[in-house]
MMTF fields as JSON, N, C-alpha, C and O atoms, coordinates in Angstrom:
{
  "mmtfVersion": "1.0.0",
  "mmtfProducer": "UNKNOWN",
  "numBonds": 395,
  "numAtoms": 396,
  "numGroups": 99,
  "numChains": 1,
  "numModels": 1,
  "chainsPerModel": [1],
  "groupsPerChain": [99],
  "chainIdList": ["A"],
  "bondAtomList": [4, 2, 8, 6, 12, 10, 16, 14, 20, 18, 24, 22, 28, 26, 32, 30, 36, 34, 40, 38, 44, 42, 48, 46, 52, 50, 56, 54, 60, 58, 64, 62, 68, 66, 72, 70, 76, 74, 80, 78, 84, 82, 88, 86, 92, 90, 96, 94, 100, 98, 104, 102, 108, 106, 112, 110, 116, 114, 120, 118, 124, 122, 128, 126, 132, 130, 136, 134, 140, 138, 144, 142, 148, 146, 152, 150, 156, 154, 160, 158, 164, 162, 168, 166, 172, 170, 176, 174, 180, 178, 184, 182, 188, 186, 192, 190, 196, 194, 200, 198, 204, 202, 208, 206, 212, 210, 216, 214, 220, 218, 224, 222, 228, 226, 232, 230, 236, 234, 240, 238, 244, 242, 248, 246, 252, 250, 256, 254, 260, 258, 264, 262, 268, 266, 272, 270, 276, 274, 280, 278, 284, 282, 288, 286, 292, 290, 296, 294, 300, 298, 304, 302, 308, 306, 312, 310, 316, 314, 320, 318, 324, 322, 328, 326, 332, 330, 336, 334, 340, 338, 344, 342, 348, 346, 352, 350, 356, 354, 360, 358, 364, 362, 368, 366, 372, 370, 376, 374, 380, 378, 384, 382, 388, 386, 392, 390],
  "bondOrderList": [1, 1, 1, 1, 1, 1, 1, 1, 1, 1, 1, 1, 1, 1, 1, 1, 1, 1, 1, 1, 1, 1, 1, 1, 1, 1, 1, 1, 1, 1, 1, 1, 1, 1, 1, 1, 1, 1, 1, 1, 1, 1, 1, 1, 1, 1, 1, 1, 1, 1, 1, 1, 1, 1, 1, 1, 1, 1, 1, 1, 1, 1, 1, 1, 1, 1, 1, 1, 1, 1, 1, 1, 1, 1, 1, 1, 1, 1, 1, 1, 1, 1, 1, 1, 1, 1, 1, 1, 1, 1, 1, 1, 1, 1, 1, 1, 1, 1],
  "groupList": [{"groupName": "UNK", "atomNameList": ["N", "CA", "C", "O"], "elementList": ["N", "C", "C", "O"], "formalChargeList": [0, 0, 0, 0], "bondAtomList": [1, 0, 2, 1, 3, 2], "bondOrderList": [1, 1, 2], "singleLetterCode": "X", "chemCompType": "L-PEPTIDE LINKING"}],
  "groupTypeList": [0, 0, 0, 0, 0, 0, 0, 0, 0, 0, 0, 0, 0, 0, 0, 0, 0, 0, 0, 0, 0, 0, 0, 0, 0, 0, 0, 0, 0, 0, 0, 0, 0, 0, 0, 0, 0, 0, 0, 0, 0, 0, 0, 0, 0, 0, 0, 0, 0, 0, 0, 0, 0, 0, 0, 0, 0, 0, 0, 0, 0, 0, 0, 0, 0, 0, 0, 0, 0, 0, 0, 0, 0, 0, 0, 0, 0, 0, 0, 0, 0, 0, 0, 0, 0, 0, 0, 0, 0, 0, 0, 0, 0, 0, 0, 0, 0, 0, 0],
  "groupIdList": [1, 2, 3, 4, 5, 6, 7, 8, 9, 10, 11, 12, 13, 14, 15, 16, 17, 18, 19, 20, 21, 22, 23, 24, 25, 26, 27, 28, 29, 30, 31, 32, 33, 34, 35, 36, 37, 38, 39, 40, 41, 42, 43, 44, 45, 46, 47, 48, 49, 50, 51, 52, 53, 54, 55, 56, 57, 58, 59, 60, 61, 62, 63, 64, 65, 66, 67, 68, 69, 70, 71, 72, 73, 74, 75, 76, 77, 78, 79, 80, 81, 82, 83, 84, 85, 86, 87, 88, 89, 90, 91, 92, 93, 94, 95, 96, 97, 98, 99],
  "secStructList": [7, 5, 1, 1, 1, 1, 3, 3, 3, 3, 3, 3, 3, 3, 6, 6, 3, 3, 3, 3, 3, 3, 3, 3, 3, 6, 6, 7, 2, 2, 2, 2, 2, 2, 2, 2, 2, 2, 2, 2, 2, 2, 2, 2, 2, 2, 6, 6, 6, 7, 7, 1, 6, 6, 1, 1, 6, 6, 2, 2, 2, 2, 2, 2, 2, 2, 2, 2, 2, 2, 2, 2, 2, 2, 2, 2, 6, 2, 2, 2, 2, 2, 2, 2, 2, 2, 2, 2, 2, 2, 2, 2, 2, 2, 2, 2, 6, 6, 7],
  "xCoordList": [117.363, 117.925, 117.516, 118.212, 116.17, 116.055, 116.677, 116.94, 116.813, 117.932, 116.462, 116.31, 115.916, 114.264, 113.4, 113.256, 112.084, 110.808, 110.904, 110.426, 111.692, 111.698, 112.788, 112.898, 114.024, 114.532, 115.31, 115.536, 115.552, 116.096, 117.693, 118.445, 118.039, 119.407, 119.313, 118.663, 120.26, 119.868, 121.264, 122.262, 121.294, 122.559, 122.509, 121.676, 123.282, 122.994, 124.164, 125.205, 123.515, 125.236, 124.869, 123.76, 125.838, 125.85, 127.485, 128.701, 126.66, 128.092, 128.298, 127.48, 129.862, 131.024, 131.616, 132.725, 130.938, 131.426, 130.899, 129.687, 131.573, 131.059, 129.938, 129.873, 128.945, 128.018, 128.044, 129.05, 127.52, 127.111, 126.128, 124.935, 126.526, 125.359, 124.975, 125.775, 123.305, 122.654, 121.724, 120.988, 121.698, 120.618, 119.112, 119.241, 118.398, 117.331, 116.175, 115.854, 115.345, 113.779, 113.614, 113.919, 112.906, 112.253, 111.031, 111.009, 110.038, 109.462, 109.608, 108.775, 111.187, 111.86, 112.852, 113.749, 112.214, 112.75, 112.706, 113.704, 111.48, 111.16, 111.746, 112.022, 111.977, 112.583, 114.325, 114.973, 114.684, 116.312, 116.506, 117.182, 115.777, 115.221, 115.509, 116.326, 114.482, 114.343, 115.537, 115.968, 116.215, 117.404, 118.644, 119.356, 118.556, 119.564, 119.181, 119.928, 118.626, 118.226, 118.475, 119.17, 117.465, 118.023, 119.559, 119.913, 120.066, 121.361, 122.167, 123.321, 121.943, 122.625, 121.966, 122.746, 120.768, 120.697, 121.541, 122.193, 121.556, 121.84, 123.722, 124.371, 123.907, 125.426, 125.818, 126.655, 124.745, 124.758, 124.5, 124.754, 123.958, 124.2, 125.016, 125.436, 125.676, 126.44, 128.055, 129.096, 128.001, 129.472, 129.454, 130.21, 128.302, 128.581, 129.419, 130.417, 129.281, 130.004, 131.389, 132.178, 131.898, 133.048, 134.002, 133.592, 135.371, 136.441, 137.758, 138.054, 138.631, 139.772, 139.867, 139.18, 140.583, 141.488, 140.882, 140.988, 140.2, 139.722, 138.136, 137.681, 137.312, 136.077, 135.15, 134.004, 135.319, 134.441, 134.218, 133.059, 135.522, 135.446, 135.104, 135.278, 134.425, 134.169, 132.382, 131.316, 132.625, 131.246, 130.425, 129.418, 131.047, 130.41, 129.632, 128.64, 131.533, 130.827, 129.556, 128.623, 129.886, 128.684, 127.181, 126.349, 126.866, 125.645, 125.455, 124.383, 126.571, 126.398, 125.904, 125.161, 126.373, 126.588, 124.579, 123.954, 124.191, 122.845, 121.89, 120.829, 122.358, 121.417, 121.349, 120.232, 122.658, 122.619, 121.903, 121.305, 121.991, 120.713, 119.982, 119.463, 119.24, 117.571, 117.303, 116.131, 118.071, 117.734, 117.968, 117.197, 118.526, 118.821, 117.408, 116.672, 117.139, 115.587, 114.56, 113.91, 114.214, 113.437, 113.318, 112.355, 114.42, 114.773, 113.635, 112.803, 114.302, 113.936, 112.41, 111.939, 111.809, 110.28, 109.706, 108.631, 110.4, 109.491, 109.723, 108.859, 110.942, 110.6, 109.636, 109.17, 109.391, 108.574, 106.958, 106.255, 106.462, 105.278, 105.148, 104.318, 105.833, 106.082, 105.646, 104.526, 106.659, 106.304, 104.753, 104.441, 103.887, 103.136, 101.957, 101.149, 101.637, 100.841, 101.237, 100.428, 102.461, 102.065, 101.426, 101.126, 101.415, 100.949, 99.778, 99.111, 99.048, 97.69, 96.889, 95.835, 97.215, 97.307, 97.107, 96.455, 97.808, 97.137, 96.551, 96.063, 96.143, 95.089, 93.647, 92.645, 93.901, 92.645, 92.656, 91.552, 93.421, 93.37, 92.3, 91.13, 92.919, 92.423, 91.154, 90.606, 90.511, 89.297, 88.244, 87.042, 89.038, 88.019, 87.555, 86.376, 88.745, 88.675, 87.501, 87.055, 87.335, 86.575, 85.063, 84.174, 85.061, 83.672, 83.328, 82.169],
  "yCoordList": [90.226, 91.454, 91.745, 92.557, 91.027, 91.291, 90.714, 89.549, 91.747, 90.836, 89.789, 88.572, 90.541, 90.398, 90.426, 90.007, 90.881, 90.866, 92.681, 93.405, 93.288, 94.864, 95.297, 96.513, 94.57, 95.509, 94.863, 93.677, 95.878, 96.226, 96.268, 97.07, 95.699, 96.283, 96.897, 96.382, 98.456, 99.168, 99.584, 99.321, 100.015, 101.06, 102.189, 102.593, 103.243, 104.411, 105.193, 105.358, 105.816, 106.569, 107.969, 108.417, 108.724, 110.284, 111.064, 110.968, 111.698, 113.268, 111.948, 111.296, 111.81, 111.192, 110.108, 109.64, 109.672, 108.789, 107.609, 107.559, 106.361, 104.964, 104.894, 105.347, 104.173, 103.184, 103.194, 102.833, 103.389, 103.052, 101.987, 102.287, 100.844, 99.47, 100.034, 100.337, 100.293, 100.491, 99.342, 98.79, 98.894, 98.194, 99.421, 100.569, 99.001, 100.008, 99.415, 98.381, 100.028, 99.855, 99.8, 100.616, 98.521, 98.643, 99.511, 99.426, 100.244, 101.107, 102.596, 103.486, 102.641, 104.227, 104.009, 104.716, 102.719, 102.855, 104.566, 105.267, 104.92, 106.409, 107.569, 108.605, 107.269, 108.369, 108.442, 109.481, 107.43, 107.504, 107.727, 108.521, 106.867, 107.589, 108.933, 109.552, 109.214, 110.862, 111.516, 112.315, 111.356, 112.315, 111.986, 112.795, 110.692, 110.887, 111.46, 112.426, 111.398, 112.469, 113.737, 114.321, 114.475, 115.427, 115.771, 116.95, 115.198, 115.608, 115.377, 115.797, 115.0, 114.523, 115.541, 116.295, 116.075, 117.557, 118.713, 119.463, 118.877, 119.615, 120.019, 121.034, 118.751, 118.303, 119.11, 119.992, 118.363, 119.066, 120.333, 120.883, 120.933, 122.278, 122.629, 122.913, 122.719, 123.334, 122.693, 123.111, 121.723, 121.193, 121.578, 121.078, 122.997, 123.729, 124.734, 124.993, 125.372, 127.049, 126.593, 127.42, 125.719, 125.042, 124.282, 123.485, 124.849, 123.768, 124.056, 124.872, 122.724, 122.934, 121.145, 120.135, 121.332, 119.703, 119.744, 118.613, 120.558, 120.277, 120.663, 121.052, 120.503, 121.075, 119.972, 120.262, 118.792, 117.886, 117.974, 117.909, 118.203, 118.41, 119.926, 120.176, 121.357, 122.314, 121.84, 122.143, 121.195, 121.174, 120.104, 120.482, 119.051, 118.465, 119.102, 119.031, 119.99, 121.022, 122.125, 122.24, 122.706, 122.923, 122.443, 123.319, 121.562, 120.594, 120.013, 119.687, 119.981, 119.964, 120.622, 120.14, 122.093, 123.02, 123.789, 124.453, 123.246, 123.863, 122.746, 122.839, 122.146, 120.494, 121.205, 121.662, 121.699, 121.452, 123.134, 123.225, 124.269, 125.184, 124.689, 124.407, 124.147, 123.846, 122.831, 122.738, 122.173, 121.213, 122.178, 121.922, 122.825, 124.178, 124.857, 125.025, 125.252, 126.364, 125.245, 125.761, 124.405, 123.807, 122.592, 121.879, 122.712, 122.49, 123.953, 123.942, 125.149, 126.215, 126.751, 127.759, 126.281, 126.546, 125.488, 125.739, 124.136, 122.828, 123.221, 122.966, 123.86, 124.392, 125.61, 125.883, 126.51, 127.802, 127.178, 127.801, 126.123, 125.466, 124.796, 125.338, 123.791, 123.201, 124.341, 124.418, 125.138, 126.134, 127.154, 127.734, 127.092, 127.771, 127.05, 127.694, 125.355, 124.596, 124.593, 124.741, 124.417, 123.672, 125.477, 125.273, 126.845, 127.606, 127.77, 128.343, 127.409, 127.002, 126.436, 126.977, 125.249, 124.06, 124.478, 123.848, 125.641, 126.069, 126.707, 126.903, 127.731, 128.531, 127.921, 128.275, 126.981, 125.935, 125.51, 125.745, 124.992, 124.114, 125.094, 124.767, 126.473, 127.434, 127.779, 128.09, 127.853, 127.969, 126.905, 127.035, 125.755, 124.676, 124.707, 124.694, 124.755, 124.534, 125.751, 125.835, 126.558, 128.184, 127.691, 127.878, 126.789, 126.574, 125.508, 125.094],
  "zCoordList": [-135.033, -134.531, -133.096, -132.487, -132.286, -131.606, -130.281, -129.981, -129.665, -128.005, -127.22, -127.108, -126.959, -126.371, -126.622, -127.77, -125.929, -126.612, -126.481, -127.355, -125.082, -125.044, -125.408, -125.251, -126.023, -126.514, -128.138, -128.378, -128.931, -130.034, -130.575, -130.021, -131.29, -131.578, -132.963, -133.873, -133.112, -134.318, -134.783, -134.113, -135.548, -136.315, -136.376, -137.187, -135.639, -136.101, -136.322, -135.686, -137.859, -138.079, -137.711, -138.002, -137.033, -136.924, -137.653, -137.49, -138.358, -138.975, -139.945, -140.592, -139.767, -140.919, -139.841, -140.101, -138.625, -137.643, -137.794, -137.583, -138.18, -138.254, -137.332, -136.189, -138.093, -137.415, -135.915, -135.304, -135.627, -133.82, -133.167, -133.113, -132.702, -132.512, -131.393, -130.508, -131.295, -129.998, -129.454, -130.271, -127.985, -127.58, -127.047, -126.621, -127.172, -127.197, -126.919, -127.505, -125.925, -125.906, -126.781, -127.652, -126.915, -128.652, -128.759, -129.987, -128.506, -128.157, -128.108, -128.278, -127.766, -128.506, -130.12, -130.579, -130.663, -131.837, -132.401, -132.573, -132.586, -133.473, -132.878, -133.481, -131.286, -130.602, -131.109, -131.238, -131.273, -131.436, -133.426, -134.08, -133.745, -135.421, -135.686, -136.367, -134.854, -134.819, -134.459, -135.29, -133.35, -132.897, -134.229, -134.824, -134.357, -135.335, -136.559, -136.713, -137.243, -138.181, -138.253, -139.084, -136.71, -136.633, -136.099, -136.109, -135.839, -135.791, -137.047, -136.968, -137.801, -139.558, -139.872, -140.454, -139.8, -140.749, -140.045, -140.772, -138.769, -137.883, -138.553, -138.807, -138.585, -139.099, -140.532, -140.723, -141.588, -143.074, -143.287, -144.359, -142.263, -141.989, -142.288, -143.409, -140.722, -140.347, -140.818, -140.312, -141.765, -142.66, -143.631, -144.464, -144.109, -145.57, -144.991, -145.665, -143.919, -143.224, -142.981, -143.439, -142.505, -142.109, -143.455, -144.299, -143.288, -144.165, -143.349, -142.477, -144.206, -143.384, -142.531, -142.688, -141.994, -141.123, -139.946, -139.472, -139.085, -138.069, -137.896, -136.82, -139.143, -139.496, -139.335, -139.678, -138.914, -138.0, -136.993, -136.583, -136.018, -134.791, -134.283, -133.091, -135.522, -135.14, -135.597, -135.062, -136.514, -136.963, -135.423, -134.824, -135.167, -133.896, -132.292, -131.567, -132.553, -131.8, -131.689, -130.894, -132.61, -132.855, -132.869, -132.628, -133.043, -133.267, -131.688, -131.179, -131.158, -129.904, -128.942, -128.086, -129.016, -128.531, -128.599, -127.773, -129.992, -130.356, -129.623, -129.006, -129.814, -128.545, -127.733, -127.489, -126.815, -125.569, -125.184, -124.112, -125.997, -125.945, -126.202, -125.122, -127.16, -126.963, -125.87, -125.504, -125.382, -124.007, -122.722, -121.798, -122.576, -121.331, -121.368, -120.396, -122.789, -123.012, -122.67, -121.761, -122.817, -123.152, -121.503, -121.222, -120.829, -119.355, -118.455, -117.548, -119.46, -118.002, -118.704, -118.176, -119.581, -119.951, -119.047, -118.503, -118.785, -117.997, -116.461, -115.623, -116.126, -114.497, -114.137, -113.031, -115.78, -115.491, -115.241, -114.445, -115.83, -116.391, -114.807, -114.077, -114.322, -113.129, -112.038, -111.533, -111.798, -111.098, -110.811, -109.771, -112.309, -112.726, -112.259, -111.589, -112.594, -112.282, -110.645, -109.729, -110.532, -109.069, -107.648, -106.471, -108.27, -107.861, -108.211, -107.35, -109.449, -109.685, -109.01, -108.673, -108.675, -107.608, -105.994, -105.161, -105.809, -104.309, -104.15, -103.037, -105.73, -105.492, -105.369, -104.747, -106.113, -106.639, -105.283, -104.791, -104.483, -102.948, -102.241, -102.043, -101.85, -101.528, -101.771, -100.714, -102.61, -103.222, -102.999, -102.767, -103.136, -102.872, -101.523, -101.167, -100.674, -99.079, -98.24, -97.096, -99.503, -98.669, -98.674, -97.844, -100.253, -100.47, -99.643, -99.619]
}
């Protein structure tokens, strides 16, 4: 299965959508594990609230839509933290430079 010594080829199914062949760091095996999972629960969720002929493509959306908030929140907590250290950082400069 393996292409290389660094990378991987895997299967991954998401929702009700065939199989997907990925090449992959073999090293983020657990990382891509992981997302798909959570997105198959994310999915089984949210495909009990939903019926009807176009209730994949609302349910996708959705699951999408909740990714792409927790990656936005979780984007503007890493620029607040960034921001926070790197003003830490000159107070600390400051301080050192007095002593």
């Amino acid at each position: 299965m393996a292409k290389d010594d660094n990378n991987l080829n895997i299967m991954i199914r998401l929702a009700d959508v065939e199989p997907t062949a990925l090449t992959i760091p073999r090293d983020e095996e657990a990382n891509y594990r992981e997302a798909e999972k959570l997105v198959n629960t994310l999915w089984n969720k949210w495909a009990k609230r939903f019926e009807g002929d176009d209730a994949s493509k609302r349910v996708m959306a959705m699951v999408a839509f909740q990714f792409a908030r927790l990656y936005s929140k979780a984007y503007n907590q890493n620029v607040a933290v960034n921001k926070y250290l790197t003003d830490f950082e000159q107070q600390l400069n400051e301080v050192v430079v007095k002593i």
